[in-house]
Phi, psi and omega in degrees: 000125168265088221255138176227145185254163160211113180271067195311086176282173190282324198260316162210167174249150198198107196230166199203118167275173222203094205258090189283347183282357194233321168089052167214167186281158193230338192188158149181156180237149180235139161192168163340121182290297186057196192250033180226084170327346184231030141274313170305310175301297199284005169242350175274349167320309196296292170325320202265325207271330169287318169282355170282323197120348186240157162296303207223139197266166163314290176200160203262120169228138200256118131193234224029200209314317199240041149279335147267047157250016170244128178264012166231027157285161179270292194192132209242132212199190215229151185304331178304290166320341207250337185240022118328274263258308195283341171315309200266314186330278201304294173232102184316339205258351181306105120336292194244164181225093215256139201217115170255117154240196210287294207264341170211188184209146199202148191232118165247124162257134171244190166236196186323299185279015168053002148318116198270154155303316171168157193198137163248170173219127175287128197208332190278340211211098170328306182301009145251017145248196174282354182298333172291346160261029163262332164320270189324316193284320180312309169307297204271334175098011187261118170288174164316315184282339193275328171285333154310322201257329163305323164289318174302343182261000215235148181283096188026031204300131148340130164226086215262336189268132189240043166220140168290340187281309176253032140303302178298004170256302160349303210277292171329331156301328194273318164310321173314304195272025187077030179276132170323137156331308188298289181341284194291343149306286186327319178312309246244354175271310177314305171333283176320280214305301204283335171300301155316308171315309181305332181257018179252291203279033151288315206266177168254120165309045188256136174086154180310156188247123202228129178260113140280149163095180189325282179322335215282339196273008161271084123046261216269342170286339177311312200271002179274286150356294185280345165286306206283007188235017206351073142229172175287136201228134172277151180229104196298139167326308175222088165307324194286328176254016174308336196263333205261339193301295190312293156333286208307303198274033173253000184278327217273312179278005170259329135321303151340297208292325172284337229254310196275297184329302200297347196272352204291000000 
């Protein structure tokens, strides 16, 4: 039986096939959200399900933003439930979940059982998302990795503005006057991490800490993070498909849970 998540983000799609007889990922695809979502959804299905080996999954469950727009979902739940759920999956020990994407940032406590307890969320304001590197690679002319190999080597600049629209004059202003590239990548990670932190110690920091979503795959912001939150922080192996991982296996029980209805 093949259970499949599929995670539409504002930034990307992300679907994870689902091997419930072995309890293993069988396949997943990643690619651009762009601007029609529910192309996207049906083609990164297509990818992950080709990388799996099958035509066709058992069941589908669909989420983040642009879950309802795929209509070959089974059933559709919210990013918050699904990157718990694939969180606790991954690392049993987890409490909190910390989720940085294109467009927001969210801190969830959980329990044992990746039920979630309670979570806030940033929605409002870029600079505590990825949107603030996408910013930062324009200027600098950088992809994610290359703004990754840029920090680790550069010493912070101070980044005093707690708006992205005027970080980016800021951060042109800090060029102006000759601050290294690196220097001002590292800042501008710092920025991120303590804005995250602020919205951490809201929630209580008890039980391990699981970093999820785009950001999670840079390296020098993981280890930036965990100093400004001073604990130790887990980062899943493809952090970007924890919601969709989490999707699948909640498909595997809502399937059941249909299965048993139908024998009634």
């Amino acid at each position: 039986m093949f259970t499949v998540g599929v995670d539409i983000g504002s930034v990307a799609a992300k679907a994870v096939v689902y091997d419930t007889a072995s309890r293993t990922v069988a396949g997943m695809a990643l690619q651009p959200t762009g601007w029609n979502p529910k192309a996207a959804g049906e083609e990164v299905l297509q990818k992950a399900c080709a990388a799996a080996g099958i035509r066709e999954p058992d069941y589908i469950v669909a989420t983040g933003y642009g879950r309802v727009s795929l209509p070959f979902a089974h059933k559709s739940t919210t990013e918050i439930t699904c990157h718990a759920a694939g969180a606790v999956r991954l690392f049993p020990h987890t409490r909190v979940v910390l989720d940085i994407g294109g467009q927001d940032s969210k801190v969830i406590r959980t329990d044992a059982d990746g039920s979630v307890q309670d979570f806030l969320m940033n929605d409002k304001c870029a600079a505590g998302t990825g949107r603030f590197l996408q910013v930062l690679s324009g200027i600098l002319n950088q992809d994610l990795e290359g703004l990754n190999a840029l920090a680790m080597q550069g010493t912070p600049a101070p980044i005093s503005s707690m708006c992205a629209v005027f970080a980016e004059t800021e951060i042109v202003g800090l060029l102006a006057r000759g601050t290294p590239p690196a220097d001002i990548a590292a800042g501008v990670l710092v920025s991120i991490a303590r804005r995250m932190r602020a919205l951490a110690s809201r929630i209580p920091m008890a039980g391990e800490c699981t970093f999820t979503g785009g950001l999670a795959v840079s390296a020098a912001f993981g280890n930036i993070l965990s100093r400004e939150l001073g604990v130790p922080i887990n980062i899943p192996d493809h952090p970007q498909h924890t919601g969709a991982f989490g999707a699948a296996i909640l498909a595997e029980t809502w399937l059941n849970r249909a299965r048993k209805r139908s024998e009634v």
